[in-house]
C-alpha positions, 0 to 999 in steps of 0.5 A: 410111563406115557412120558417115557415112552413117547421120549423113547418113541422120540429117540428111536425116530431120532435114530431113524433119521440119523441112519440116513446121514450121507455115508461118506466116512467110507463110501468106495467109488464104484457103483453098480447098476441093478434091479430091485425085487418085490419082496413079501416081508412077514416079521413076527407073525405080522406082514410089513412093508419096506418104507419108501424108498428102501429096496431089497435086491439080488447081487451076484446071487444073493439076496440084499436088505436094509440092515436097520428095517430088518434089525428092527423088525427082529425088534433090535436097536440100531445105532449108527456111528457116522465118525467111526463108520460103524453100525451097532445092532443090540437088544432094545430096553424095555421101552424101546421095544415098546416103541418099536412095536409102535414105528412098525405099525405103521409098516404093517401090510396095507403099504404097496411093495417097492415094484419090481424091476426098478433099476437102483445104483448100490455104491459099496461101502466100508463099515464096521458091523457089531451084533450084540457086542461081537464084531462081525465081518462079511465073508471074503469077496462079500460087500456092504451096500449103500442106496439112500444112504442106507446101509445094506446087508447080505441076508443070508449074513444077516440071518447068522449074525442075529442068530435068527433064521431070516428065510427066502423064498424064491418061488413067493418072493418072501422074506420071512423071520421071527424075533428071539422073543417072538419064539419065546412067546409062541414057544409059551403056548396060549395057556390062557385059552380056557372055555369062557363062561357068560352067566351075564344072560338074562331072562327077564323080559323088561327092557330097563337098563342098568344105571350109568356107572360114572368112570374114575378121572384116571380112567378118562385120563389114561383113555384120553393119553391112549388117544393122544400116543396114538396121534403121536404114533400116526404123526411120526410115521407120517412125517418119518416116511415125508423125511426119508422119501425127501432125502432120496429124492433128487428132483427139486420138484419131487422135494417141493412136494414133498415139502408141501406135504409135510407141512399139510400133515402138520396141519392135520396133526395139530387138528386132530390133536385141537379135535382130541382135546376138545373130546377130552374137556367134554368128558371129563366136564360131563362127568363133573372132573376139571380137564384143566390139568390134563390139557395142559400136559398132553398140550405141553407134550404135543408142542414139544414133539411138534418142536423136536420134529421140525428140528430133526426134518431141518429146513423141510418142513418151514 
């Protein structure tokens, strides 16, 4: 199970970077000027921030947003088709949602809000947009938009074309929404929520503790992957938000930076990965089970996500 979600984790980051490939195929030559909004962004009960270098902003009285953060934040899949110029927004398996929870952690509040004010030139682009199967087209005299190389979307657009209410609040600048399955689950109620009972109270005055109970070796093994899948997690939005500020930016000095950063993050992922399993030999030596079996796969995944990493980064990260 671990296995396949980090393959789809990997997939969805290889997806992610992807989205941000120059949108040549049908790019217009105009370009306009405007000025970027603070947004509140709450999805599914969960405050989220816009990764860097993603805006929203008001165009001709209506609201535009990065077309695959909110899809993802409605827990959708994104594909883009760079040859035909056409984005494919679907249901995700499964595991792709669970590894969707997983990318938008890493988005949850705590990250600032774009500021406001900052002025951005949006470039129209031409591209075919299919939600869930169906073909949907902006309404007459309506454009898709282009910063970063991410595509952008009318909101109110948005909301109709997935079927969920996306509101905007002018007064609080928020943007807020909630995903078909999200709706499904609060509509379900919380009819788990009896009056817990704890007879585990004593009364005794000693102070004589209960014997240690020795853990199984597949108790310690899934402990130590939960570790592991959450460094990898913690890895790949770092180097995911490294990589797309990287393409944004145009200054050589901005990028030499952010270089510098990438390759320290990569150092300090493989010391936190050196400091997990030496915990994880040390736990399972103590309870007198052999680790040798369970470094070298979790080693063997490290390596291969360190590896997969660097080639889609190309030459940022050495």
């Amino acid at each position: 199970m671990m296995k396949n979600l980090r393959h789809y984790t990997l997939m969805l980051l290889i997806v992610a970077l992807c989205t941000v490939l120059p949108l040549t195929a049908g790019a217009a030559s105009s370009s306009v000027t405007v000025k970027t909004q603070a947004v509140n962004l709450k999805f599914d009960g969960q405050a989220l921030a816009l990764p860097d270098g993603q805006y929203a902003f008001i165009y001709q009285d209506r609201t535009y947003i990065p077309v695959r953060f909110i899809s993802y934040a409605l827990q959708k899949s994104v594909k883009w088709d760079q040859k035909t110029s056409k984005v494919t927004v679907s249901e995700p398996t499964a595991a792709e949602k669970e590894a969707l929870a997983k990318l938008l952690a890493g988005a949850a509040a705590g990250a600032a809000q774009p500021a406001a004010g900052k002025s951005i030139t949006i470039k129209p682009v031409q591209a075919t947009l299919v939600f869930d199967g169906q073909e949907k087209a902006l309404p007459a005299g309506q454009s898709l938009y282009s910063i970063n190389n991410s595509i952008y979307v009318p909101l109110r657009f948005m909301s109709e074309a997935v079927g969920t209410d996306i509101k905007w609040d002018q007064k609080t600048n928020s943007i807020t929404g909630e995903s078909a399955a999200y709706k499904a689950a609060q509509a379900g109620g919380n009819n788990g929520a009896g009056e817990g009972t704890n007879p585990g109270t004593g009364t005794g005055g000693g102070t004589d503790p209960v014997g240690e109970v020795k853990p199984t070796y597949d108790e310690l093994a899934a402990s130590a992957e939960a570790k592991f899948t959450a460094l990898e997690s913690k890895c790949t939005a770092a180097l995911s938000s490294l990589y797309f500020q990287h393409q944004a930016a145009t200054d050589d000095s901005v990028k030499a930076s952010l270089e510098a950063t990438g390759r320290q993050t990569i150092d300090q992922c493989k010391a936190d990965f050196n400091t997990l399993v030496t915990n994880t030999k040390a736990e399972l030596t103590k309870y007198g089970y052999s680790s040798d079996e369970l470094i070298a796969a979790i080693t063997k995944r490290f390596n291969e996500d360190m590896d997969t990493i660097k080639k889609l980064a190309g030459g940022m990260l050495g």
